[in-house]
C-alpha positions, 0 to 999 in steps of 0.5 A: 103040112100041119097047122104051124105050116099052114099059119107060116105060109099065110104069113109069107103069102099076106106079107109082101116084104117076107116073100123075098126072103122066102124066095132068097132061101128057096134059091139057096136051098136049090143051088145046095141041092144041085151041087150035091148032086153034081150039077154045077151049073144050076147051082151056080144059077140059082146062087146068083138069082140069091145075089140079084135079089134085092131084098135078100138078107145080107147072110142069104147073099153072103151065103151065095157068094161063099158058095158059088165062089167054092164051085166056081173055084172047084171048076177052075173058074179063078177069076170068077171065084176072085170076084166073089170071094172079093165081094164078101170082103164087103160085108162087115159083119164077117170076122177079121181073120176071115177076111183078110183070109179071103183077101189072100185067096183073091191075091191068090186066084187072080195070079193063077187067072193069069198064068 
């Protein structure tokens, strides 16, 4: 692992405030790594494990939301994706053009819920 290793991971294991953020981008990271190898389900899971952690940097949640809701999109899973596309819409943090981009896609995914 190396020294620069071994300090960061008795820095995560001595601050209980950096675990989360530690367990948020390893759930990120496995739900990236099952989508690529087409196991869409776990990488759904594992996206929302991101979003119910409560201490999950708002970017990590974002990044779940934006994931899950293009696999779920993919899957045909429209209401589904419309909610998480809608829940990133919250975050003020994203460009204007991006939201109001999402916002359509919602419109968008929810008509094609219904029909």
């Amino acid at each position: 692992m190396g020294v620069q290793g071994d300090r960061r991971l008795r820095q995560h294991l001595g601050d209980p405030l950096a675990a989360p953020r530690l367990s948020a981008s390893a759930w990120l990271n496995r739900g990236t790594l099952h989508w690529k190898f087409g196991r869409f389900e776990q990488a759904i899971a594992d996206w929302g494990e991101v979003i119910h952690i409560a201490d999950a940097e708002p970017i990590q949640k974002f990044r779940a939301l934006e994931a899950r809701g293009q696999v779920l999109e993919e899957l045909g899973r429209w209401r589904l994706a419309a909610d998480d596309y809608e829940a990133m819409t919250a975050y003020s943090s994203i460009d204007e053009a991006y939201r109001s981009e999402l916002r359509q896609l919602v419109v968008d995914l929810r008509r094609r819920a219904t029909t």
